[in-house]
N, C-alpha and C positions, 0 to 999 in steps of 0.2 A: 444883918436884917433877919428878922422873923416871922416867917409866916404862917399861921394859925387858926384853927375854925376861930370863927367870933363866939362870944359868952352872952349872957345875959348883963352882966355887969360893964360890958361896950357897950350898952344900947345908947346912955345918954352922950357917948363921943362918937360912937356913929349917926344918931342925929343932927351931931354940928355940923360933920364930915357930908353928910347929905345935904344939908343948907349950904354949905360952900361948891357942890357940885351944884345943886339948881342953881344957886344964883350966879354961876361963870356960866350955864348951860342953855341953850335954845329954851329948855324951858322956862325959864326966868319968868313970862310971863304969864305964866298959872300958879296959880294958889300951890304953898308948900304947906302939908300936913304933917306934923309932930306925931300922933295919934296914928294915923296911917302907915307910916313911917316906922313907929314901933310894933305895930301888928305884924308890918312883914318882920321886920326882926325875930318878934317870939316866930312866927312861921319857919322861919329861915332855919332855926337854932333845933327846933323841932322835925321837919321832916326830912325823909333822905334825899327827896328830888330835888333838892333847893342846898343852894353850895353859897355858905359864907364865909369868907376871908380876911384878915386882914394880915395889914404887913406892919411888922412892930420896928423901930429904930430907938434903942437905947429907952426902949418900956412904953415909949407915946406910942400910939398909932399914926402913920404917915400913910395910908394908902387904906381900900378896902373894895373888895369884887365880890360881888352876887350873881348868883345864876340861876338859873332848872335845867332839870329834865323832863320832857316831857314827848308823847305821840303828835303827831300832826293830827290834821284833819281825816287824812285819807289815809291813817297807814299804822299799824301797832310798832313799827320802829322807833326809835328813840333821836330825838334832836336836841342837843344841848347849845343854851344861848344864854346870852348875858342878860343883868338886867343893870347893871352898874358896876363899872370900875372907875375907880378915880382915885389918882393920887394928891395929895397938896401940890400945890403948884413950887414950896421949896427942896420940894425931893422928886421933881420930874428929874429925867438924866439918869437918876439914879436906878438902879435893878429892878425897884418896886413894884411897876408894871410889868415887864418881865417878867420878874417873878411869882406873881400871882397871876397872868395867863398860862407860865407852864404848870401852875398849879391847878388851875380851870377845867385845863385838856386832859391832864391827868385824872381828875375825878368824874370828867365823862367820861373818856377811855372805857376806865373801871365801871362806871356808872350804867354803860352798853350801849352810849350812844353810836348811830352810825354818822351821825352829820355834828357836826360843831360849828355854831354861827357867833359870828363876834360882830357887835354893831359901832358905829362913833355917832349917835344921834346926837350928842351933844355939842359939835361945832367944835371943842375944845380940841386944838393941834391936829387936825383931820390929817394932814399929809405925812405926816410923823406917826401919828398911831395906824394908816394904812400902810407905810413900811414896814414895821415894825410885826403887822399881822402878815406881812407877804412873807417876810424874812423866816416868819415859827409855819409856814407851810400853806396860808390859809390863800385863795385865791377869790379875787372880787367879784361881786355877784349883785349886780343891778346898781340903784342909787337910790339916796333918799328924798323925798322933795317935801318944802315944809308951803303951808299956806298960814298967816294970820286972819282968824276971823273975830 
């Protein structure tokens, strides 16, 4: 397995990779934008606060994690958080998650963050992926609550 910044020439199989996490994800039922979806991309690809990954299996892409860095509200230190990880669902089990969060932490590490947030907004495998973040050090902090309106 390989993992890698993403390129400009991912965009359009990180696109599908993004349409198959919305549509397995809480948010299924809002609008998925193509258009908005590649803006973050060039962004991504472009700045340093912003971490994008993917994890390669024999040349396809199987996984991909986006991040920042950024200040909070009240404070010039540095919090890194996710905004997407998501593997295919035929290479869960496998490293991929794994190893694109030890790759996440490492580039805030370096990056200066003091706090690192990892969220599961998207319902997929909640009890597995909060193991899995207890196991690499992180410890749980509130909950999420959703409302449909």
């Amino acid at each position: 397995m390989i993992i890698r910044p993403f390129t400009s020439d991912d965009i359009p199989r990180l696109i599908e990779i993004g349409h198959m996490a919305h549509e397995e994800s809480e948010y299924r039922t809002m609008e998925f934008s193509e258009e908005k979806c590649k803006h973050l991309c060039r962004q991504i690809i472009l700045k340093p606060e912003m971490f994008g990954r993917v994890a390669e299996r024999d040349g396809v892409i199987v996984g991909v994690a986006i991040g920042g860095i950024f200040p909070p509200y009240f404070s010039s230190d540095l919090n890194a958080s996710d905004l997407l990880f998501y593997v295919l669902p035929e290479h869960r089990g496998s490293r991929a998650f794994y190893v694109l969060c030890i790759e996440f932490i490492a580039w805030a590490k370096i990056s200066g963050a003091k706090l690192i947030f990892m969220r599961n907004t998207t319902g997929v495998m909640p009890g597995k992926v909060g193991e899995l973040y207890e196991r690499m050090g992180f410890s749980r902090v509130g909950g999420i609550y959703r409302m449909e309106v």
